[in-house]
N, C-alpha and C positions, 0 to 999 in steps of 0.2 A: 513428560515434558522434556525437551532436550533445547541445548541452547544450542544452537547449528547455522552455519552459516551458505545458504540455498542460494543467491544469489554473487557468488563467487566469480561466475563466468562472465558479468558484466563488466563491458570495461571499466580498468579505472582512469576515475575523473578526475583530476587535481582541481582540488577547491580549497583557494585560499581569497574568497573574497567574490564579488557580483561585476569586477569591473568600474560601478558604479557605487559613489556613496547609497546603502537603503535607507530612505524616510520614511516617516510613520505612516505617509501617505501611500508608499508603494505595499505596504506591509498592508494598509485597510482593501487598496485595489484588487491585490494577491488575494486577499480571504474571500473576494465576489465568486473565484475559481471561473472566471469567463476567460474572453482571449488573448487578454493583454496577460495573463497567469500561464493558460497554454505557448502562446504565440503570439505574444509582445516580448519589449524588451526584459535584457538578463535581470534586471533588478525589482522588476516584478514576478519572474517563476521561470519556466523553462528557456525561454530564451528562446522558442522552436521547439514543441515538440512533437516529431513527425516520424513516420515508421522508418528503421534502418536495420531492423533483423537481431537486435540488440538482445530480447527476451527471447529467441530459441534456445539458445543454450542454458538458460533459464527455465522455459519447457521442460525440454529433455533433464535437466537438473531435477526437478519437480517428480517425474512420469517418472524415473529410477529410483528415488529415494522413498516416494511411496506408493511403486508400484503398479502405476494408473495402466490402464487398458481401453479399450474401446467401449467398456462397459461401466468405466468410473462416472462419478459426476461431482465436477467441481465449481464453486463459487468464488468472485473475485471480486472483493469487497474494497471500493476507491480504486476501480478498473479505467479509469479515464478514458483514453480514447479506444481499450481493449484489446491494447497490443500482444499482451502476454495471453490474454484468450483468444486472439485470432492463432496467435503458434500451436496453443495447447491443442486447437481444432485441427489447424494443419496435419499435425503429429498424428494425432488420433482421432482420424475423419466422426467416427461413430461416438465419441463421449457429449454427455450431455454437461454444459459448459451455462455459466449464468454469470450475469455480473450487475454492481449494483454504483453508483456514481452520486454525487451531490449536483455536479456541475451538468447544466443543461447544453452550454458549448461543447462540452467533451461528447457528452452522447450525440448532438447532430453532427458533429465532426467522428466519430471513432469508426474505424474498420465497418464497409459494409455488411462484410459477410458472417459478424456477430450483434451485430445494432440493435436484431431482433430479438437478440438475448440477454440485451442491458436494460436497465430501468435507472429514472431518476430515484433517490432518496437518501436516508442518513443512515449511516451506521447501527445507527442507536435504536434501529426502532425496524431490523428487516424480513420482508414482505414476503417469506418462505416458512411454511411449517415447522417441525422438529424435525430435528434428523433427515433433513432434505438431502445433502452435500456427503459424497467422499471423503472432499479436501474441503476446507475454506483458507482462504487467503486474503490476508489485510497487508499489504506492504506500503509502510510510509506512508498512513492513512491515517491511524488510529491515532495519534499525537494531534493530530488536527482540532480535536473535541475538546474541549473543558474535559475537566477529570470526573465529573460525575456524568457526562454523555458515555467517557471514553470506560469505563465502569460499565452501561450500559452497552457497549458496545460490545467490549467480551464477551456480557453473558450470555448476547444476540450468537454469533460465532459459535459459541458452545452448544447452543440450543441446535442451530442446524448442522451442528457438524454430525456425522453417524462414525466416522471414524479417524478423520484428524483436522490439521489445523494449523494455522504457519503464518504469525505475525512478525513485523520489521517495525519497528518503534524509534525516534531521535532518542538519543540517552549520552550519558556519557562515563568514564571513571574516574576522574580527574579533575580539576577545577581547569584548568587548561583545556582540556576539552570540551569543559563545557562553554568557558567563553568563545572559544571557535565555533561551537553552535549557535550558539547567540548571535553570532556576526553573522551568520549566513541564513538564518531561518526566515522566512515571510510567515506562516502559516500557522506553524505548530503552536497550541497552547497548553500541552501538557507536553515535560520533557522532563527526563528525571535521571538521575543516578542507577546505574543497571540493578542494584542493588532494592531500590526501590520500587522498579518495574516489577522486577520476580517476585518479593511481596503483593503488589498487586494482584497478580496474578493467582497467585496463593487466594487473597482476600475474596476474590471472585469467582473462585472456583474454573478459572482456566486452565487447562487440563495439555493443549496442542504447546506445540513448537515456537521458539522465539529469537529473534537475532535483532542488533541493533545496528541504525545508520548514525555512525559516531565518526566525527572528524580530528582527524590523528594530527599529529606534526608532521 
């Protein structure tokens, strides 16, 4: 396990708030994961979220660190519209690439040229053997679940990984940061102290890579 930060190359965003007040309501809207979460307004989710080349450098960050080739195969677990697997393929025409979504918008909307390689479902529960996956990858997915999905969710991860694994989690170190999570979350229902993730993970016998999406001053 290493605690690494893989998604480095994205820009950054300054988030100090949604623009809008969030009500309970845009927070129940946000957890549907349809289009007012993709593409409606900021105070229910992305605000717009549409391809701008954002996750190649993310790709290429991935394909160096562990290695990948034309002959890897990787899964991308809460792949939304499958941006980061349409790069991974660009990159590496010949790798076998998979992804898996809650949201039924995101998959009729995501990149043509990988659609046929995403499926609806949950985390918790997915639809690959053992040891199917190179890599698997959950970024800013797995917080989503209740904490005894998101427990299942790991073990899922681990089950098809054959040799790594690269989750991104809300968390924080600080009480400070944690209330700045709190202000900006729609979605997440597990969210915890870094502290207590990595126990987690421990508990569950998760073995891959971890980094947190924590909001600084």
């Amino acid at each position: 396990m290493a605690e690494i930060d893989l998604l480095d190359a994205l820009p950054k965003i300054e988030r100090k708030g949604r623009g809008e007040p969030v009500t309970p309501a845009d927070r129940e809207i946000a957890c549907h994961f349809g289009r007012e979460y993709f593409d409606g307004p900021r105070n229910q989710g992305y605000g717009g979220y549409v391809y701008d080349g954002r996750w190649k450098p993310v790709a290429r960050r991935l394909m160096d660190y562990y290695q990948l080739d034309a002959s890897s195969s990787v899964a991308d677990i809460g792949c939304a519209k499958g941006f980061l697997l349409g790069d991974l393929k660009d990159l590496l025409p010949g790798m076998k690439i998979a992804g898996l979504d809650i949201s039924e918008y995101a998959y009729k909307n995501s990149l043509e040229s990988v659609r046929p390689m995403i499926c609806i479902g949950n985390a918790r529960d997915l639809p690959w053997p053992d040891r199917s996956f190179d890599l698997v990858l959950a970024i800013n997915t797995l917080h989503n679940l209740e904490i005894a999905e998101c427990r299942k969710a790991l073990r899922e991860i681990q089950r098809i990984s054959r040799k790594a694994a690269y989750v991104v989690v809300d968390a924080y170190h600080n009480e400070g940061e944690r209330e700045r999570l709190l202000d900006w979350i729609l979605t997440a229902k597990t969210f915890m102290h870094v502290e207590e993730w990595k126990q987690l993970f421990r508990e569950v016998g998760y073995s891959g890579d971890y980094y947190w999406f924590i909001l600084e001053s």
